[in-house]
N, C-alpha and C positions, 0 to 999 in steps of 0.2 A: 175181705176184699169185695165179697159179692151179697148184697142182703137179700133175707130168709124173703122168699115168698110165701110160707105158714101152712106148706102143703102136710106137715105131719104134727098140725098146733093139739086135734085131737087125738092122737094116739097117745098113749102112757109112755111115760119114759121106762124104760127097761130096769135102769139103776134107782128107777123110786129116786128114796127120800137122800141115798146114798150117792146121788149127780153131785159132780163137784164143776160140771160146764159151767161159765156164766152169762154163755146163751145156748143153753140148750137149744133142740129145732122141736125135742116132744113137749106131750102135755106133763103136768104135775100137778098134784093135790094142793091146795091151799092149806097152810099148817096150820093146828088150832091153838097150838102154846103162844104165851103171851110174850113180845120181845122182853130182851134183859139188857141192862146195861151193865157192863162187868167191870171191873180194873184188871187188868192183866198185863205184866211188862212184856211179854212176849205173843202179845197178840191184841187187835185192835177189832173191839164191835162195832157196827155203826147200828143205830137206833131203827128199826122195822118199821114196815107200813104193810096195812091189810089192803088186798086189792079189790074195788069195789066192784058189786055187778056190772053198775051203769058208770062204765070210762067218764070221766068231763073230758071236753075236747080240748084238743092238743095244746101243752102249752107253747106260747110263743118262744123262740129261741131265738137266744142271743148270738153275735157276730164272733167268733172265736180268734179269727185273723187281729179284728184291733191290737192296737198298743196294751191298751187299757185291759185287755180279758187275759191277755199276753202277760200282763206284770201284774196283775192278779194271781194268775194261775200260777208264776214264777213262786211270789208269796206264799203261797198254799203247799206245795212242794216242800219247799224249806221247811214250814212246820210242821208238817206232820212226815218227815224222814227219821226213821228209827235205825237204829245204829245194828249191823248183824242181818241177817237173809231173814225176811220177815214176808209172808204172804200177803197178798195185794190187798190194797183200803176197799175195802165195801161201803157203799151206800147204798140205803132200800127208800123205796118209791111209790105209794100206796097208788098210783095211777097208771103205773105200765105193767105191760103182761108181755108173754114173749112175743107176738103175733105182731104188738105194734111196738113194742122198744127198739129204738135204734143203735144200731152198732157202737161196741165201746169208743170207737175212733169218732164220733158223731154225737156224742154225749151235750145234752143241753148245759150252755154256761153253769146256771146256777146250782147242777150235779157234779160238773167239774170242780166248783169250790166250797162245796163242804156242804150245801144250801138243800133240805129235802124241801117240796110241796106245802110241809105242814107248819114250816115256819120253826124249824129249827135247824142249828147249825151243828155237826161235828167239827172238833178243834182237839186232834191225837196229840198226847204227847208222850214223852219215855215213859214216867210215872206212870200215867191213867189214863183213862180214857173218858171222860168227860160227857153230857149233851147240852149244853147251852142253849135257854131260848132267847131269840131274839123278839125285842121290842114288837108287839104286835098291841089289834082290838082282844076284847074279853072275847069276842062268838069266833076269834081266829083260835085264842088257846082252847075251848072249850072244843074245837072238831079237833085240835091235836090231843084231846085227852083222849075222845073217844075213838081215833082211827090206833092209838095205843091201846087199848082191850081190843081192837079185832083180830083176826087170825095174820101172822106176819106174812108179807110176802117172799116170795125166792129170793134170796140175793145175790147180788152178780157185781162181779168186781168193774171199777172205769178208769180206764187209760186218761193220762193227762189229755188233755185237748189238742188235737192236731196241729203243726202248725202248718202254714198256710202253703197249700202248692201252687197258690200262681205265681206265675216266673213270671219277671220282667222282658221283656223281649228285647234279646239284646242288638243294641244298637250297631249299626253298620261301620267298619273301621272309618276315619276320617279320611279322607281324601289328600294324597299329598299335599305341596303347597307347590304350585308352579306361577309364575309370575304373567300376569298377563300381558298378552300382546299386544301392539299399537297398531291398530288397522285398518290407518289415516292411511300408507302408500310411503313411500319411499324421496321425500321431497326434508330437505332441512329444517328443525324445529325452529320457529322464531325467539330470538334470544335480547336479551336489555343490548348488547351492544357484540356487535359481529365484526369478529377480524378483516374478512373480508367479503368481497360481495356475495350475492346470491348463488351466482351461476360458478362462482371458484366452489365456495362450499358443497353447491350439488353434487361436482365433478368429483371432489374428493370422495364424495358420500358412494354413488356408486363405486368408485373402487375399493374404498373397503368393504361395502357389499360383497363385493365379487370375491373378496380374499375371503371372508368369513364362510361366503357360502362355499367354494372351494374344500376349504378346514373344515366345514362342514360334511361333505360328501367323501375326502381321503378317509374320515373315522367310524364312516356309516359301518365297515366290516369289523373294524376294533369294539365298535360299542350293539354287536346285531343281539347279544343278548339284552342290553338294556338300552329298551327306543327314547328313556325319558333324556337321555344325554346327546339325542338325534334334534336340532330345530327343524318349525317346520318353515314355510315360507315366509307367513307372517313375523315368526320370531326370528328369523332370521334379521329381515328388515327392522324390526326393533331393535335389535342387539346392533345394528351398524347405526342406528339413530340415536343411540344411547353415547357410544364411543362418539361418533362427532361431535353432539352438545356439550358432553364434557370437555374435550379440548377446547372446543370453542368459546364456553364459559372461562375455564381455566387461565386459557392464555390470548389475552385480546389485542395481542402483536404479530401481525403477517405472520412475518417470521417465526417467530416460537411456533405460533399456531402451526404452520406447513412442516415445519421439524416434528414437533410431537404427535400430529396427524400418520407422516411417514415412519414413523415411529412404531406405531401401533397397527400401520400396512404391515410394516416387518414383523410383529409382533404374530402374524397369522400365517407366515410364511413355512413351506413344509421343516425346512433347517431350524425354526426355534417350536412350533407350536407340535409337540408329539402330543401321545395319546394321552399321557398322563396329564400333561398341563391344559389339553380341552377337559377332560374331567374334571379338573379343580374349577376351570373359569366357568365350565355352562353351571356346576354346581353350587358356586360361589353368587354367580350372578341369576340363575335362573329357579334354583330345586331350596334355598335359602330364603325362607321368611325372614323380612328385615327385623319385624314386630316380636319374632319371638328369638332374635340368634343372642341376644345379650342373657334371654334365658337359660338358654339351652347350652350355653358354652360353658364348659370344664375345662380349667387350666390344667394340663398335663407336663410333667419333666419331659422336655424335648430328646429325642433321641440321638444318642451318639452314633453319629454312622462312621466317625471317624477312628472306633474305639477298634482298638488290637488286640485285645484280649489278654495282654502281658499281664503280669504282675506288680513291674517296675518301671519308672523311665528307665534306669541301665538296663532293663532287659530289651525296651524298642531298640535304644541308640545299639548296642549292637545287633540285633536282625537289622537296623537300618544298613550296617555296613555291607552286604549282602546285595543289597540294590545300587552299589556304586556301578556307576555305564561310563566303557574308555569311550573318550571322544576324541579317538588317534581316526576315526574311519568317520566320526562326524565334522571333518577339518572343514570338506568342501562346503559345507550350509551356516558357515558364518561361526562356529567355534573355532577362536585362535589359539593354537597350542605350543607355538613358541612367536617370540617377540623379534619385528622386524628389525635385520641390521641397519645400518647407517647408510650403507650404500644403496639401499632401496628408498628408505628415507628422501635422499639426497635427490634422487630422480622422482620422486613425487613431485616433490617442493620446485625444482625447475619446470615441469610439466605444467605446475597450476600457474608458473608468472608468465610463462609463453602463451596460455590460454586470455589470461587476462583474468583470474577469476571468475571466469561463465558458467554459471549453473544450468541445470534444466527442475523446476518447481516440483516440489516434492509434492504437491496440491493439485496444483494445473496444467502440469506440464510444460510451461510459457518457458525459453528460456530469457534467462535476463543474467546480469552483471551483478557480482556483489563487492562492497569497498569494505573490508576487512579494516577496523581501525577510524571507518570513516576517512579513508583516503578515494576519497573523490577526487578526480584530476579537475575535475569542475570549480571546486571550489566548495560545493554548497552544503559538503557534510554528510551528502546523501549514503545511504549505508547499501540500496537494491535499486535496479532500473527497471524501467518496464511499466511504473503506476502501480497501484492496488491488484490485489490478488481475489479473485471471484472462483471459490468450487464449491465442489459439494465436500461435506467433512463422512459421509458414508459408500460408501463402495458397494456394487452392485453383486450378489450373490452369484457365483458362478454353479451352473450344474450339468454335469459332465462335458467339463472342459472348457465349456462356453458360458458367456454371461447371459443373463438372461430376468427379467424382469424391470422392476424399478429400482431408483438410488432410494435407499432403506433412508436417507436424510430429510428428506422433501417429497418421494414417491414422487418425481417429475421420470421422465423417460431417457433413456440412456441417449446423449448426442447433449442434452437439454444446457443451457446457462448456470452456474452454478447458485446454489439458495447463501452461499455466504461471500461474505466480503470482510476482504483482510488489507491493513495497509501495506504490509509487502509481502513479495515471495519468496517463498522456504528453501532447503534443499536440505538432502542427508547423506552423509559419508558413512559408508560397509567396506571399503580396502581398507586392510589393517596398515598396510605403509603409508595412508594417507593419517590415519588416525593417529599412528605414532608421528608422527609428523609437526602433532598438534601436543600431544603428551605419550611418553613412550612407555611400553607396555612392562607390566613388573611383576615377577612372581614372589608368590605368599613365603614373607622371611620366616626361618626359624625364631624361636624365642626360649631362650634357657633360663627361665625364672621359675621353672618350678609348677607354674600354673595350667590347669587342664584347662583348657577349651573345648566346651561341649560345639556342638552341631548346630550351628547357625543357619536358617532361612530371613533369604532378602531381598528386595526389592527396590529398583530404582526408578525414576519420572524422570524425564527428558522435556526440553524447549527447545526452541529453535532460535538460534543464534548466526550472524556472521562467520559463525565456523562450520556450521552445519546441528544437528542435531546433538546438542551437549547436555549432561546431566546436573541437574536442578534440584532435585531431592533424595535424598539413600534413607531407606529404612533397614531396618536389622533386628529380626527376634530371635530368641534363642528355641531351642527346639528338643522336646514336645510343650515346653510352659506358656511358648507364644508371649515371656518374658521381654519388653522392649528394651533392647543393650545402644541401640543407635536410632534417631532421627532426626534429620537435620537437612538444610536447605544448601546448596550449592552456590556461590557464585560462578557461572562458567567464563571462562575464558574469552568469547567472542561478544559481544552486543548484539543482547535479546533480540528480538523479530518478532518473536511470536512465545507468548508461556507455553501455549496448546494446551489450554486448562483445562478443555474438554477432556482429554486423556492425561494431563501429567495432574491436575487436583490444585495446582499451584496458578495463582492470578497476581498481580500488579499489587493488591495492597500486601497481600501475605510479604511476599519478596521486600516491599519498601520498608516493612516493619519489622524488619524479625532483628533481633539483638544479634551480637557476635557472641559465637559459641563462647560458653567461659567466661564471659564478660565478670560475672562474678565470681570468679577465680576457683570455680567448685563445676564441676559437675555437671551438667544441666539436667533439670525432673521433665518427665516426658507423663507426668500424670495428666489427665483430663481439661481441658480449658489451660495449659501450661502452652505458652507459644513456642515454635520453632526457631530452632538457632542456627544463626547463618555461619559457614567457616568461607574461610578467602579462594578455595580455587577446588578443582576436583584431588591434586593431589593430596590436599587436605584432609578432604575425606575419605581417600583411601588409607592415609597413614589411621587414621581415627578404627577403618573398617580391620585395619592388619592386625588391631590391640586384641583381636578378639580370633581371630582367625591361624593356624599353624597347619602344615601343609598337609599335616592327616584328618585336618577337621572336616566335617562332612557339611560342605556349602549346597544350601538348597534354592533352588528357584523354578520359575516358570518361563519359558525362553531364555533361559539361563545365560546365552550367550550375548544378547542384549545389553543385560545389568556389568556382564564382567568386562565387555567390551567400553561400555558406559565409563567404569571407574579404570578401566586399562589393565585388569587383571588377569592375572594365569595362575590358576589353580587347579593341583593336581586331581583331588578328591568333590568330585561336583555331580550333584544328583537334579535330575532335571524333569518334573510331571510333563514334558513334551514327549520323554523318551518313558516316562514310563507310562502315559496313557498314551499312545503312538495314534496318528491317523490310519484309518486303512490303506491311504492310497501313497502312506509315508511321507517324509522330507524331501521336500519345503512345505509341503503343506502342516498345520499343525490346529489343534483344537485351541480355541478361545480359552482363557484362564475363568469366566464368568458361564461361558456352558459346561467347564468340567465340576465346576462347582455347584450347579445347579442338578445337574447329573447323577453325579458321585456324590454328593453332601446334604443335597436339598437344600442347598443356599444359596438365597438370591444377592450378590455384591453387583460395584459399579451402577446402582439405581439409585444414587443418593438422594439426587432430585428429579425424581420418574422418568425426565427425560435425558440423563445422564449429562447434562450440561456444564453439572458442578464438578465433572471431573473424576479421573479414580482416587482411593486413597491408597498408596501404599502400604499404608500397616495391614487394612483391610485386604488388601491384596497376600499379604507377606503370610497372613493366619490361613487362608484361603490354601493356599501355598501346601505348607505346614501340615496343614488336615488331611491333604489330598497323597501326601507321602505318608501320614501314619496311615492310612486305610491300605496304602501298599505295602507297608510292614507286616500287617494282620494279616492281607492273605498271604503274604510270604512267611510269615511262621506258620501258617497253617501249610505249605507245601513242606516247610522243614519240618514239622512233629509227624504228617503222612509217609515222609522217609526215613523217618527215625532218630532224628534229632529232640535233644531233651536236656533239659535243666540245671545244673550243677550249681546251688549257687545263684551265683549273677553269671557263669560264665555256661555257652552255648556248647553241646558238647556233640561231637558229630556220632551215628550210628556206631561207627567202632570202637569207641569208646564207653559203652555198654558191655562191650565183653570183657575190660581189661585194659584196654588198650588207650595209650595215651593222646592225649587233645583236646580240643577246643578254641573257643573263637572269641574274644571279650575285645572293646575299646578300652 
């Protein structure tokens, strides 16, 4: 590690001739015998040099770190490795002494490779051991004749050549990627063609500001360990200059524009934007290099959040029976649990001719007159009085108790004109005596053919008609395969008004076009690109929905009372994700079917076209459904195996039944 400073070069070495150092620190006698070159398979000579009085000065040395000395020296190794524990390769040096030779680890190239002063090379092999001269002048071999008569010098073994200790100095990590900010000011980008003027756009623009920075500041505590998920002001204003351009780009119709704008006000409201979903957008939109995300992406199997852990579907479908909820104590919030009599009937139906048919707008509130049948006393066919209907189609978020902000439709202010316009106005009937009225109510017939009926989840779309709000589309999957057994389009009973295609999915041409169920006297396929078939009235479609349903089946939905009221149904066995993901503050109140599934599933429905314009789809809805009840069965088996419940089979076998004792629980 440390080289000799030659304080002991003349003193004798203690061990004489007997040193086997091969850098001693003492003196040593110059030997007079002549070298020898030997063959020995278990030992390797290297050829001698005599050390001269007068040194010649130093030779130059070569760079050891190269490639080139580097794969040399590699070379060199290889051939002269002898097979077995063999003592280290010697080479002697007719011009160093100990005083100025340097350390084994510092050995001159051309000693590292086999190469003495004199112009020859050693080349070891197993056999023998060789001295090759190399190509030289006659006056170069003639001093290697004679420095071979002189007396040999000490020899000393040499380490391979070092390799090289300088380090690279390593480079500083990369700096993450953050998106830079725009820090022009808070004024709307100029665009090829703008929906509306300057001064609308601005007005827009600060208030989504103001929402973002808001959702900014509620998540400063949620995100205090990581500031990178915190905007700062300038980004903040980027991020609200970003959102308007795109709508603004996107949709260069007032209207749309002011809908998907308000859209995206509500989008940052405390009720949809939690902690989780700022982490995905500031990371999506701000901590995401565009340049590199197509690299960096690995597709992954999506995860099942919906999965139960069973083994079988007959092991879900019975734990599901386990989650049946009586709704004898949910009568009052719109589940009908027995079908009104006639005499209730009877007093509807005089009530509404003594009114006149007068509504109050299920939209607007406006009241107005409706002609059921197009019995206008006028004459003129007219179906609603009153002119065109103008509201909002979104409702103002309420928070504790009171409303409070913008209509999520158009972010206009509560009091404000509404952003749509409709040719007439709505209304919607909730008395069951009015409902039967129109179609009376009927419970799920037995069926004695033998056929099991699994566990159905379903869904219905509703329009607005002369009768009030009537059903227009039934979906029906089977349950847990999300099997499609029904879908099919409604004709309702009254004369349309309105499809509400925003929510029911269904518009003017679908309805115009759709064949009569069966038409081809078979079946109808409900595959891909396959259109929807229309049947003649809703009882229709409840006879269609009873083929599949008997009164122990377990009917699934989502406002369950809705769909069954829709089709005029009483069913004893009904499982409903209102009652089993409850609000906190209870009935009436109830969670969205689209935030329980983004929630519970991490899936985004009813965004078909970003702005939800195109409506929901019921199947989509119905699977939504479907998923949201098997995640309720998994943790409910997970309370039944923590008490002691266990497997038999396919059949569920209660605690007591571990000792002996008889029972259990199957569909």
């Amino acid at each position: 590690m440390f080289s000799s400073r030659g304080l002991f070069k003349d003193v004798p070495c203690p061990s004489k001739h007997e040193c086997t150092l091969p850098n001693c620190l003492f003196k040593h006698e110059e030997a007079s015998a002549e070298p020898k070159v030997t063959s020995d398979k278990s030992q390797v000579h290297n050829s001698t040099a005599v050390r001269s009085s007068e040194s010649p000065p130093p030779a130059k040395r070569r760079r050891l770190d190269t490639p080139e000395a580097i794969r040399q020296n590699d070379t060199y190794i290889r051939q002269t490795t002898i097979q077995g524990k063999q003592p280290p390769q010697k080479v002697t040096a007719n011009v160093l002494s100990h005083d100025s030779q340097p350390s084994s680890q510092q050995a001159p190239a051309y000693l590292a490779h086999g190469f003495s002063i004199n112009g020859s090379s050693t080349i070891a092999s197993e056999k023998s051991s060789t001295t090759i001269r190399t190509p030289a002048s006659s006056a170069r071999a003639n001093r290697s004749d004679t420095a071979a008569k002189q007396p040999a010098s000490v020899t000393r073994a040499v380490s391979p050549p070092p390799t090289s200790r300088t380090q690279k100095a390593s480079s500083p990590p990369p700096k993450p990627y953050r998106k830079p900010a725009d820090k022009r000011g808070l004024n709307p980008r100029q665009i090829e063609q703008s929906p509306v003027k300057f001064e609308t756009r601005h007005a827009y623009l600060k208030k989504l500001h103001k929402q973002i920075e808001d959702a900014n500041n509620r998540h400063r505590k949620d995100f205090s360990t990581q500031p990178e998920l915190i905007l700062s002001k300038e980004e903040l204003e980027t991020q609200a200059l970003d959102d308007e351009e795109r709508i603004a780009n996107a949709y260069p119709n007032p209207d749309t524009y002011k809908n998907n704008l308000a859209h995206r006000l509500a989008f940052y409201t405390p009720k949809k934007m939690t902690a989780a979903i700022w982490k995905d957008t500031i990371t999506t939109t701000w901590l995401t290099n565009p340049n590199l995300a197509t690299l960096t992406f690995t597709p992954q199997k999506p995860i099942d959040k919906a999965a139960t852990g069973l083994s079988t579907e007959a092991q879900e479908v019975t734990v599901l029976k386990h989650l049946r909820t009586g709704l004898h104590q949910h009568a009052k919030h719109g589940y009908i649990i027995k079908a009104p009599d006639e005499k209730a009937i009877s007093a509807v139906r005089a009530l509404q001719k003594s009114n006149g048919h007068n509504e109050t707008c299920d939209r607007c509130g406006t009241r107005f007159q409706v002609f059921p049948g197009r019995s206008d006393p006028s004459g003129q066919g007219r179906l609603t009085t009153k002119g065109p209907c103008r509201y909002h189609w979104g409702r103002i978020p309420r928070y504790n108790g009171a409303t409070r902000g913008n209509f999520p439709c158009c972010g206009s202010d509560a009091g404000t004109e509404g952003c749509q316009l409709a040719d007439h106005h709505v209304f919607k009937v909730s008395d069951a005596a009015r409902l039967a009225s129109l179609l009376q109510f009927k419970e799920t017939p037995h069926h004695n053919d033998g056929r099991i009926r699994g566990p159905i989840v379903f869904d219905c779309e509703m329009s607005y008609t002369s009768r009030g709000l009537e059903l227009i589309r039934l979906t029906a999957l089977s349950w847990p395969t999300h099997t499609t057994v029904l879908d099919i389009l409604v004709r309702p009973i009254g004369e349309i008004l309105d499809f509400n295609t925003r929510f029911s999915g269904v518009n003017a041409d679908m309805y115009l076009s759709a064949p009569d169920y069966g038409h081809e006297g078979k079946p109808p396929k409900y595959g891909p690109g396959e259109p929807l078939q229309i049947v003649a009235s809703p009882a229709a479609a409840r006879d269609l929905l009873f083929d599949h349903l008997d009164p122990d089946t377990p009917l699934l939905g989502h406002a369950i009372d809705n769909d069954l009221n829709a089709c005029r149904i009483i069913h004893p066995f009904v499982i409903d994700t209102v009652l089993l993901y409850p609000h906190p503050k209870g009935l009436p109140i109830r969670y969205k079917l689209r935030d329980l599934a983004r929630v519970h599933l991490d899936r985004r429905i009813q965004e078909n076209s970003g702005d939800g314009s195109e409506g929901h789809d019921s199947k989509e809805d119905s699977a939504a459904t479907g998923d949201l009840v098997r995640k309720k069965v998994g943790q409910k088996w997970e309370e039944l195996k923590r008490s002691g419940w266990w497997w038999k089979g396919e059949m569920l076998m209660p605690p007591g039944a571990a000792k002996g004792l008889k029972g259990g629980s199957s569909l």
